[in-house]
MIGU-193186 format. One line per 4 residues: number of its first residue (from 1); their letters; for each residue x, y, z of N, C-alpha, C. Coordinates in pm, whole numbers. Example, Ala and Ser with C-alpha at 12.3 -4.5 7.8 and 13.67 -1.06 7.14 Angstrom:
1	AS	1319/-569/780/1230/-450/780/1320/-330/780; 1285/-225/708/1367/-106/714/1290/3/787
//
This chain:
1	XXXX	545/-2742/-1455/580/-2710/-1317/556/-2561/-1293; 490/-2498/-1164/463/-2413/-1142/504/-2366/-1019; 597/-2212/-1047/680/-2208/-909/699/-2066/-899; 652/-2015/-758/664/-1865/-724/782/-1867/-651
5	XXXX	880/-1787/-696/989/-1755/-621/994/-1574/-586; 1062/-1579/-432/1061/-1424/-364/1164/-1387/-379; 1217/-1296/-450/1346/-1223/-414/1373/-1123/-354; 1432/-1094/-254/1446/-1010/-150/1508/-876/-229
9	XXXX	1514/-779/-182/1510/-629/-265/1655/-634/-229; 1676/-728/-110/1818/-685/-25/1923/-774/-154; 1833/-815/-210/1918/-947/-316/1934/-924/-438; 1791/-863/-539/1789/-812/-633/1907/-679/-664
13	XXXX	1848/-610/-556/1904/-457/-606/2014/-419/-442; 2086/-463/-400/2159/-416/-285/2212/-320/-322; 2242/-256/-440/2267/-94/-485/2177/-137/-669; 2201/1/-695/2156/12/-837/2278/-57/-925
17	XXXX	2232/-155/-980/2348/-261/-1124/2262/-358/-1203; 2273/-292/-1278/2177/-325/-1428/2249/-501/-1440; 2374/-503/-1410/2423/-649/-1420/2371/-735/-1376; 2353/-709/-1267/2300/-768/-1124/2145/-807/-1146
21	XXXX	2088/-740/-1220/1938/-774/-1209/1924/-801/-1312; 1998/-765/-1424/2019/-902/-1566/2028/-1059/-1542; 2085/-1067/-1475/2173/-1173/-1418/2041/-1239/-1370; 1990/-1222/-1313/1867/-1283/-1217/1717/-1280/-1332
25	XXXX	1769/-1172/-1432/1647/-1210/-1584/1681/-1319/-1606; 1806/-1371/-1681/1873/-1472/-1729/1802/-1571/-1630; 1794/-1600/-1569/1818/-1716/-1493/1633/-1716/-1494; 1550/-1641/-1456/1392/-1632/-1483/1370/-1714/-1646
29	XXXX	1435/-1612/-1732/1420/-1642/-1895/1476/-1777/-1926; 1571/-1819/-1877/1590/-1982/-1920/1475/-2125/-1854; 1458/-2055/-1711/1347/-2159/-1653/1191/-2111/-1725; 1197/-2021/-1782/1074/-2023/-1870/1050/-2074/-1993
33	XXXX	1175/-2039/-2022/1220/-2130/-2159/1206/-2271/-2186; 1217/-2337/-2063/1215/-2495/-2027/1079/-2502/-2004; 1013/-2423/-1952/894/-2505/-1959/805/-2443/-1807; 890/-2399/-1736/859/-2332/-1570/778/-2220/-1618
37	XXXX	621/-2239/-1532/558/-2085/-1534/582/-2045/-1428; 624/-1933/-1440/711/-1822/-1284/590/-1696/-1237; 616/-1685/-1101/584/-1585/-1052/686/-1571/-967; 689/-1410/-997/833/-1333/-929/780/-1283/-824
41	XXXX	781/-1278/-699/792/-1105/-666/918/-1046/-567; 936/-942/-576/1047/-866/-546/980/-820/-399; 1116/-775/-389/1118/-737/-231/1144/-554/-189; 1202/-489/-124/1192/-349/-161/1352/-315/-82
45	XXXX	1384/-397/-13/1567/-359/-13/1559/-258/98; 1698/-218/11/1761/-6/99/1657/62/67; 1627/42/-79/1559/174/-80/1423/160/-33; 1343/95/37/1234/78/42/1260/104/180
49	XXXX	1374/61/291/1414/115/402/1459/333/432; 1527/318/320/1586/455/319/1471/573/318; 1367/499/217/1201/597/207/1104/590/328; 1127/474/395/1088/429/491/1131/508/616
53	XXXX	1276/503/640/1321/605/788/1344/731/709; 1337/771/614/1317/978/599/1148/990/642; 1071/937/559/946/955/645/930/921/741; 946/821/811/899/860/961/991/985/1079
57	XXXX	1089/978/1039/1121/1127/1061/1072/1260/1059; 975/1221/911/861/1339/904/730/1316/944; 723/1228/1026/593/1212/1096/530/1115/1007; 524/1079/897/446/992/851/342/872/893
61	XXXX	248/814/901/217/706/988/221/587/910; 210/465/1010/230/325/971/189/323/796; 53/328/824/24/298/669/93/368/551; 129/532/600/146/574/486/354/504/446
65	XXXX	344/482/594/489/412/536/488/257/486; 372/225/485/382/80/427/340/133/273; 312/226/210/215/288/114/367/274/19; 510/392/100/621/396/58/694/247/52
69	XXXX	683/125/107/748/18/119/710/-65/-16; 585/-37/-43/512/-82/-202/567/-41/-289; 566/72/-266/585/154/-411/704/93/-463; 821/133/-302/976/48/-335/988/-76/-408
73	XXXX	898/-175/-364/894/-306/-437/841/-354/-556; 772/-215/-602/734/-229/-786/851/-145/-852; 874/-42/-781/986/-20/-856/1096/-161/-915; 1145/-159/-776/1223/-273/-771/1197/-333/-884
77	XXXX	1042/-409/-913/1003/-514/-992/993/-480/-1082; 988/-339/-1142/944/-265/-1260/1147/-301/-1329; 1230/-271/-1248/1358/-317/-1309/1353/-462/-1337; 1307/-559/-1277/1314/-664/-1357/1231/-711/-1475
81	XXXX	1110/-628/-1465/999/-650/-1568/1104/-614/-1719; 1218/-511/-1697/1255/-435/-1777/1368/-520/-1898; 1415/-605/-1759/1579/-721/-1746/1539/-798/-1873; 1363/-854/-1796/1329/-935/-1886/1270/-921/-2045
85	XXXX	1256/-802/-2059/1246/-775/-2217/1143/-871/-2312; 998/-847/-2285/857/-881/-2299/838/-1003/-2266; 907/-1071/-2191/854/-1185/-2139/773/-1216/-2044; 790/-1085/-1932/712/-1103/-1865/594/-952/-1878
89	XXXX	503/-990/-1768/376/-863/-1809/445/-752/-1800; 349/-592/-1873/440/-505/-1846/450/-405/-1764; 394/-448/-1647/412/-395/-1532/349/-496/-1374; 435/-444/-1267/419/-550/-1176/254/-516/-1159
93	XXXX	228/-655/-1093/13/-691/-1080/-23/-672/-913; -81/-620/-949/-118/-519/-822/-205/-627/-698; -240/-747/-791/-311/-818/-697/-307/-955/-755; -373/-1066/-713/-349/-1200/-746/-405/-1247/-844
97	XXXX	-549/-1187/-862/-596/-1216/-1022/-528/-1221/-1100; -492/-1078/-1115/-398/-1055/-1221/-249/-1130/-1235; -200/-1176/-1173/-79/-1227/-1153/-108/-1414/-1183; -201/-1408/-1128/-240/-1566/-1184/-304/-1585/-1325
101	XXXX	-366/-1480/-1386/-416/-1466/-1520/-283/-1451/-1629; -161/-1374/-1571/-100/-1401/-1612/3/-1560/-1695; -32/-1612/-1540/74/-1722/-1537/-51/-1843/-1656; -159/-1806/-1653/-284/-1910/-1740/-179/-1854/-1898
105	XXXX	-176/-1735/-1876/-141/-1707/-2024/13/-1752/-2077; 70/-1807/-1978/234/-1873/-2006/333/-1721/-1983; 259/-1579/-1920/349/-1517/-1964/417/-1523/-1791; 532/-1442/-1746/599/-1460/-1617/550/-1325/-1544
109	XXXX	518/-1344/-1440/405/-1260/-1354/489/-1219/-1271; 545/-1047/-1263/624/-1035/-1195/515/-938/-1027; 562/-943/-906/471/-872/-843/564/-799/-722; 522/-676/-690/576/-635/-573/479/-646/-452
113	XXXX	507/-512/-369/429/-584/-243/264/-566/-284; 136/-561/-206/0/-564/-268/-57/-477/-129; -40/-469/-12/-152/-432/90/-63/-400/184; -111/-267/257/-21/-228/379/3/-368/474
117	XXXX	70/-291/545/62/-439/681/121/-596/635; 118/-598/506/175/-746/446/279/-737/393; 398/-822/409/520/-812/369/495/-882/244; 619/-895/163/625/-988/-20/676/-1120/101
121	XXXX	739/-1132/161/719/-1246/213/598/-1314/242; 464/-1259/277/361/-1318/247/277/-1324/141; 304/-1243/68/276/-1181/-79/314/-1296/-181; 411/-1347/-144/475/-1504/-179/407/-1591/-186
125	XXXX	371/-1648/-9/302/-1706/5/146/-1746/-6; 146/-1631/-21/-24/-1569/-127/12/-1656/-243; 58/-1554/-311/59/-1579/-478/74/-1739/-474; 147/-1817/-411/164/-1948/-458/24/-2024/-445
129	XXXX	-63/-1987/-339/-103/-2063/-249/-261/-2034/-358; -207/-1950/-418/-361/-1820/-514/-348/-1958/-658; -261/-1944/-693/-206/-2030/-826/-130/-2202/-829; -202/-2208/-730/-140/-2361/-653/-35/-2383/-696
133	XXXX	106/-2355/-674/203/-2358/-726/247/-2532/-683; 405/-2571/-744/395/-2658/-717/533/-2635/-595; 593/-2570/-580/714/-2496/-528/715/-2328/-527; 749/-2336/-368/834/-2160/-347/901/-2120/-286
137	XXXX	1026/-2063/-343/1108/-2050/-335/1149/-1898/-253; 1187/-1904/-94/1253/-1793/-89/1396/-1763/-143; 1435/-1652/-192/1553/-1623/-264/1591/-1498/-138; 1702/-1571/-12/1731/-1458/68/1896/-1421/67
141	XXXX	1944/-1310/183/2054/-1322/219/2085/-1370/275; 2088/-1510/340/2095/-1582/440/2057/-1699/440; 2138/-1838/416/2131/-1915/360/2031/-2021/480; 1913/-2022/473/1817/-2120/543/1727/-2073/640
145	XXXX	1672/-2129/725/1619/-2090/863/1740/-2124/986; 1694/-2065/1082/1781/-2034/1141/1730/-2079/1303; 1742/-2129/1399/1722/-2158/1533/1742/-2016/1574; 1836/-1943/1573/1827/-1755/1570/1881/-1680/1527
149	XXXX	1895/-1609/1516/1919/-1447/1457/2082/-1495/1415; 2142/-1566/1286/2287/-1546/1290/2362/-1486/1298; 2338/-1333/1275/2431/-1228/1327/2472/-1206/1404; 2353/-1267/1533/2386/-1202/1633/2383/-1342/1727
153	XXXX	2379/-1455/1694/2410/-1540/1815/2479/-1693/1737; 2605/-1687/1781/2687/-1780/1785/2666/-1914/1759; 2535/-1931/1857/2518/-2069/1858/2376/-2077/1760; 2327/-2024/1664/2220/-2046/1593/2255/-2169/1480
157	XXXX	2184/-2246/1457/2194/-2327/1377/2124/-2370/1262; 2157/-2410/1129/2038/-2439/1039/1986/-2525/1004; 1874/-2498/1022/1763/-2599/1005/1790/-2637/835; 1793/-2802/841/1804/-2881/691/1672/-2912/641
161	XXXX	1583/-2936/741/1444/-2981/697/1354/-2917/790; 1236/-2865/764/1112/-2847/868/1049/-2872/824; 922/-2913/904/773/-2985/845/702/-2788/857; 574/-2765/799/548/-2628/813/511/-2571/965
165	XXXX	477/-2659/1019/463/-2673/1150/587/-2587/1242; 678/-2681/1215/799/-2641/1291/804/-2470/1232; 830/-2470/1142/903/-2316/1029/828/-2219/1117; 653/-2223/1128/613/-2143/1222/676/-2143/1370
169	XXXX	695/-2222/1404/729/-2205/1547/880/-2141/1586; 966/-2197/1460/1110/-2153/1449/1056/-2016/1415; 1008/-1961/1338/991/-1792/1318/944/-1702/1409; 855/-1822/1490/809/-1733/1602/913/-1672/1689
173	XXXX	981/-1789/1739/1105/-1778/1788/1237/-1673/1800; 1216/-1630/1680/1343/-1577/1605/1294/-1420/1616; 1158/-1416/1601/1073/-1289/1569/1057/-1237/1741; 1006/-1313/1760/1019/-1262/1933/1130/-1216/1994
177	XXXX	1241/-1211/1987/1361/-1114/2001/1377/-984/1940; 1386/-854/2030/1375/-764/1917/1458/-719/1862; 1459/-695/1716/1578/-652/1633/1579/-747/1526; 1565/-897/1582/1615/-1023/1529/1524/-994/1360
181	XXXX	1614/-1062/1279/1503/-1026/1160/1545/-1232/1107; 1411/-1271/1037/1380/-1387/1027/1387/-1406/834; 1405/-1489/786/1436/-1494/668/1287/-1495/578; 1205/-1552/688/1097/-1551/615/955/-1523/728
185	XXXX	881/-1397/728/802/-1348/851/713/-1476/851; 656/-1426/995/590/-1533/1062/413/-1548/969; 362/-1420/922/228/-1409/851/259/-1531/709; 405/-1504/654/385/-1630/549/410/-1768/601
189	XXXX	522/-1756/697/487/-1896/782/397/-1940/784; 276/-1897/870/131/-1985/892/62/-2019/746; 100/-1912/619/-5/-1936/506/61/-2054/442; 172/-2084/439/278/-2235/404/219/-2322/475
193	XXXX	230/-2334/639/126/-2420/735/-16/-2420/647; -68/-2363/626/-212/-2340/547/-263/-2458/422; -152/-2410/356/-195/-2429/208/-63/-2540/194; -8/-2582/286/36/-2737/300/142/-2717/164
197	XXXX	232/-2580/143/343/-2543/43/447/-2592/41; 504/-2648/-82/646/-2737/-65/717/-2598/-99; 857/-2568/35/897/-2454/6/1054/-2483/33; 1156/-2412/-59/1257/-2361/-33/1288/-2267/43
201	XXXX	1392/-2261/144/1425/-2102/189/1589/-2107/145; 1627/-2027/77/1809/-2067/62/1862/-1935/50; 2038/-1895/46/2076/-1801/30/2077/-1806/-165; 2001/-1661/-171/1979/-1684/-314/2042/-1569/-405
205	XXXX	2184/-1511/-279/2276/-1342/-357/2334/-1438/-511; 2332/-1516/-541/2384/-1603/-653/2269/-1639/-750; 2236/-1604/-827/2092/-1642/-917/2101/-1791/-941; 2220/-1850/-992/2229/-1966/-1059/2166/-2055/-910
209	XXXX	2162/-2075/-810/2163/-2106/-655/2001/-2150/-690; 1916/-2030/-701/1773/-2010/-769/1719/-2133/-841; 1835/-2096/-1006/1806/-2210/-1071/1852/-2373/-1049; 1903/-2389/-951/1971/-2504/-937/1874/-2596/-851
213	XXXX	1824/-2495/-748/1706/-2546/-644/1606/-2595/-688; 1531/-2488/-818/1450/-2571/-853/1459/-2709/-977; 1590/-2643/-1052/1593/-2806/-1123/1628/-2929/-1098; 1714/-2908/-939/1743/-3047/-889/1687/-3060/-745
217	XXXX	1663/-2997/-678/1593/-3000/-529/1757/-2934/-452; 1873/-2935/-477/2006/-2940/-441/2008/-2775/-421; 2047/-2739/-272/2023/-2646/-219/2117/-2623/-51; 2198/-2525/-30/2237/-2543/117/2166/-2480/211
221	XXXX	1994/-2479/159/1914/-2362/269/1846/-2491/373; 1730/-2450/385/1621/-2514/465/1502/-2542/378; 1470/-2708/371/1358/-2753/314/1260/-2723/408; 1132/-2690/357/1010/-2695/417/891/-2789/409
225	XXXX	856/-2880/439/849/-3028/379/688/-3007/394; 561/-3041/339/469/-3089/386/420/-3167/493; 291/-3164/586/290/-3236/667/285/-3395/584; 347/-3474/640/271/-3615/597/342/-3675/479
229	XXXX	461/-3565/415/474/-3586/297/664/-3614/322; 724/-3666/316/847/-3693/299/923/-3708/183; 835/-3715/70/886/-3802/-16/926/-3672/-143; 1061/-3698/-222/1116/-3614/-315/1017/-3571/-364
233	XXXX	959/-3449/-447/887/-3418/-511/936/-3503/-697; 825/-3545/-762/836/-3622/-885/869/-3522/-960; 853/-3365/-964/872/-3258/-1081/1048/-3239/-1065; 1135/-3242/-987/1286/-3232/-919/1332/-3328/-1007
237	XXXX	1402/-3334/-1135/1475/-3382/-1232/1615/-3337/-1207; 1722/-3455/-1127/1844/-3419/-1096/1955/-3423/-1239; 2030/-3345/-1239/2126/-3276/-1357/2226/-3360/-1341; 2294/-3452/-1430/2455/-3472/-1398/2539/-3401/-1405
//
């Protein structure tokens, strides 16, 4: 079984704790152990925000602040490359070759972001879509998709199932309000629509949450279902 999961920077690292991102090795290192080839990639958090608004304060432009939003998210990934202690490559892969050459070699392919302008939310949806995964997993703060913005509106509700179809249109949705932030951007939306991806979106501040999703399908987020396809996936071996 082959499965790229995203972890949000806001999830990994919401401050600096070596526990915290142990915790989320553990849980990588046992599904590798079983038999799961993983691709990670990390997300870039506060600090990828915090580097983000001091430079543009100093004038910086778009790119060079997407330049700083990268960097944040190898760092980031460079702490888990670290968690994991040679299991996985030894440093995050700058692009998909490499990250899929990895996963040929059984080792766990960790990646941060790759290209201005593209979030690891599509970076995700890349990598899976690069290494035909068989599952991917967003790992967010916020447990599913959302009809809208839950912070900020009362009546938003979560979506239990979407075909990829819908997920785009729900993101569109959500994204078109401004401020509203979406669990998973609309650029990986369409590449899921694309490449026809069986995907998780769940609240994933709990690692074990991670591992549970993918060894039993059992999850309180939002399934993302294939068109055409309804049916359990055969790799989802439920646990008593």
């Amino acid at each position: 079984m082959r499965v790229v999961v995203s972890i949000g920077g806001s999830v990994l690292v919401p401050e600096l704790d070596a526990d915290r991102v142990a915790a989320y090795a553990d849980v990588v290192e046992r599904l590798a152990a079983e038999g799961t080839s993983l691709g990670i990639v990390v997300g870039g958090g506060a600090i990828a925000r915090e580097y983000i608004g001091t430079a543009r304060s100093l004038h910086a432009n778009e790119i060079e602040l997407d330049g700083l939003g990268i960097a944040a998210t190898r760092l980031n990934a460079r702490l888990l490359i670290a968690a994991l202690d040679g299991r996985a490559i030894p440093s995050p892969a700058r692009d998909y070759e490499t990250a899929g050459a990895a996963l040929r070699r059984d080792d766990i392919a960790v990646m941060g972001g790759v290209t201005p302008g593209q979030t690891t939310d599509a970076v995700s949806a890349a990598l899976a879509e690069y290494v035909g995964a068989d599952l991917l997993v967003y790992a967010t703060s916020v447990p599913g998709v959302f009809s809208a913005d839950p912070e900020t509106s009362a009546d938003a509700r979560r979506y239990e199932e979407l075909s990829a179809g819908e997920l785009v249109d729900a993101i569109a949705d959500v994204e078109m309000n401004a401020g509203a932030s979406a669990p998973v951007d609309l650029l990986a939306a369409k590449l899921i629509e694309r490449s026809g991806m069986r995907t998780v979106v769940l609240d994933g501040t709990d690692p074990e949450r991670i591992e549970r999703a993918i060894h039993t399908g059992e999850h309180d987020g939002t399934d993302v279902v294939p068109e055409g396809n309804d049916d359990e996936p055969t790799y989802w071996t439920r646990h008593d």
